[in-house]
C-alpha positions as CSV (number, residue, x, y, z in Angstrom):
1,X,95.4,96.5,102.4
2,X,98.6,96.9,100.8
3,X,98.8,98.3,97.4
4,X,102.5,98.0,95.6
5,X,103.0,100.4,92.2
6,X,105.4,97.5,91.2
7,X,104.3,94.2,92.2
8,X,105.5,91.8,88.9
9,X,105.7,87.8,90.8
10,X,107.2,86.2,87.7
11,X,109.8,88.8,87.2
12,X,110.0,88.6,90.6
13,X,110.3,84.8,90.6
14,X,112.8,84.0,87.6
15,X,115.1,87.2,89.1
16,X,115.1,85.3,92.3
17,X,115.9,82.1,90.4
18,X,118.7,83.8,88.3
19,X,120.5,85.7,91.2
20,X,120.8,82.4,93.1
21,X,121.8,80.3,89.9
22,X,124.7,83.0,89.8
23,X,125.5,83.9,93.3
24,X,126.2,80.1,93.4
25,X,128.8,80.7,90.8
26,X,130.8,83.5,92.7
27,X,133.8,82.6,93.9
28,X,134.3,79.6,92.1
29,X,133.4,80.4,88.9
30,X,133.2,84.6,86.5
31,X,130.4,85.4,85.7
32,X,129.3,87.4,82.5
33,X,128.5,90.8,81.9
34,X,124.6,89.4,81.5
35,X,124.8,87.4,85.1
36,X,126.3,90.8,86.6
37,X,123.1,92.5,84.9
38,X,121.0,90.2,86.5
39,X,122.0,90.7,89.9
40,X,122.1,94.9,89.4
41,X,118.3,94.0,88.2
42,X,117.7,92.0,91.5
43,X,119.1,94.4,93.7
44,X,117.3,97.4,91.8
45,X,113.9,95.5,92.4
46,X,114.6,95.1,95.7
47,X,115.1,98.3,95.8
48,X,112.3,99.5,94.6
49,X,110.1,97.0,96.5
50,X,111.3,99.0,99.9
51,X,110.6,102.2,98.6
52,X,107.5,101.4,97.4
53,X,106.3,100.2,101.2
54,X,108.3,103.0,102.6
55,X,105.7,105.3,100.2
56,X,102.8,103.6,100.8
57,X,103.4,104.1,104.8
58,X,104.5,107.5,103.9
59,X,101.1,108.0,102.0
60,X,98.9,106.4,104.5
61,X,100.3,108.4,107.5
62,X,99.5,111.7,105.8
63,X,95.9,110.3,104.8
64,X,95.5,109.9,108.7
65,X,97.1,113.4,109.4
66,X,94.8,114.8,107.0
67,X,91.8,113.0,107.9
68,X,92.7,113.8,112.2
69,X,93.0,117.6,110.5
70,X,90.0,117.8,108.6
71,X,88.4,116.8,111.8
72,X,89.8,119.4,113.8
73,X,88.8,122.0,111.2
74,X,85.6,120.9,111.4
75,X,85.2,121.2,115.5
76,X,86.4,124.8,115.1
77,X,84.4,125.6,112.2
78,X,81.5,124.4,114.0
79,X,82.7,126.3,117.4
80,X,83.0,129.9,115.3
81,X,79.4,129.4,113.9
82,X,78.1,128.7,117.3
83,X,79.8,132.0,118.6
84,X,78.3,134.1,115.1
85,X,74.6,132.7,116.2
């Protein structure tokens, strides 16, 4: 399961709109200090959007490392109360 900290579809959705409606524009046409401010926005929330699946990887692998350790604590825990008995 995937969980995203920012994870907004209509924001999302008119952004994606916007930044085409404008890159259209470019090259043929300026484009205001509000279009530029809309592609800065799109490019920030893409941004964000890859570090947020590049944290929740992160955060995942070290729930497995500490799970697989956790484990391994356990064997020797178990091992040195064997030994004590």
């Amino acid at each position: 399961m995937e969980i995203k900290v920012f994870n907004n579809q209509i924001l999302e959705n008119w952004l994606d709109r916007r930044a085409n409606e404008i890159l259209s524009k470019l090259g043929i046409d300026t484009i205001t200090d509000s279009e530029m401010l809309v592609l800065v926005l799109k490019a920030q929330t893409n941004h964000f959007n890859h570090l947020d699946g590049d944290l929740t990887s992160k955060m995942h692998l070290i729930d497995n490392n500490i799970d697989e350790l956790d484990v391994k604590v356990n064997a020797r825990i178990d091992e040195l109360d064997i030994k004590v008995n």
